[in-house]
C-alpha positions as CSV (number, residue, x, y, z in Angstrom):
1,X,0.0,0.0,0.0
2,X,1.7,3.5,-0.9
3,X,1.2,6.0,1.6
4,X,0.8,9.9,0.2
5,X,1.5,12.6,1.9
6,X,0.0,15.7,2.7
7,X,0.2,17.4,-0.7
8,X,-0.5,13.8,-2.4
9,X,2.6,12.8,-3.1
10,X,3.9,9.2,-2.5
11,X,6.6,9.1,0.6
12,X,7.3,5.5,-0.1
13,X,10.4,4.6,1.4
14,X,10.5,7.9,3.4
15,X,10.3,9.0,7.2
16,X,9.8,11.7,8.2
17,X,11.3,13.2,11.8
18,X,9.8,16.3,13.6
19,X,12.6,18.2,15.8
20,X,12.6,21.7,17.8
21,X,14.7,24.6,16.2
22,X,17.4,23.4,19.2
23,X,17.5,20.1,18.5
24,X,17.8,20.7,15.0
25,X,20.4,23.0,14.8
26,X,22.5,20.7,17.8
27,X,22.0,17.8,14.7
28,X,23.0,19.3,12.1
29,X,26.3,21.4,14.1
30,X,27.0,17.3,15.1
31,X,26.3,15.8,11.7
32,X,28.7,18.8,10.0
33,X,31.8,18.3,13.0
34,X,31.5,14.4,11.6
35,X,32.1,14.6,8.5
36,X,35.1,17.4,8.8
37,X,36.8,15.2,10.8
38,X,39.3,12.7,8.7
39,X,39.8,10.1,11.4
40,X,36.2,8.2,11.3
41,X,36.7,4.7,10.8
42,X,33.1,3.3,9.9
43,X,31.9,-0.3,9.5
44,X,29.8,0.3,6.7
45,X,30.2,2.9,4.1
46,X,26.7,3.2,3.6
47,X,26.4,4.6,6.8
48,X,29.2,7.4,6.4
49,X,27.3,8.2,3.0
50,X,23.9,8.6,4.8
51,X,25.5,10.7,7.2
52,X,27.2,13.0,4.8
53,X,23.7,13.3,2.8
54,X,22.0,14.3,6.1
55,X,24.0,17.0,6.1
């Protein structure tokens, strides 16, 4: 079953995540101090590239 969102449009294979200004803004300062820093051994790859599109 395809879920649509509020303007109709499929979201399949989306989330969505609802955050305060504050809790945003400590995310994203986090998610962009990650990927400056050059030592980060990950397990995956995938999960570096997720990060890094986060951002």
């Amino acid at each position: 079953m395809t879920q649509l969102g509020d303007d109709g449009v499929s979201n399949a294979g989306q989330i969505s995540v609802e955050l305060s200004e504050d809790e945003a803004l400590v995310l994203f300062d986090w998610l962009a101090r990650f990927n400056e820093r050059k030592d980060v051994d990950l397990a995956d790859q995938a999960v570096g590239r997720i990060l890094w599109d986060i951002e």
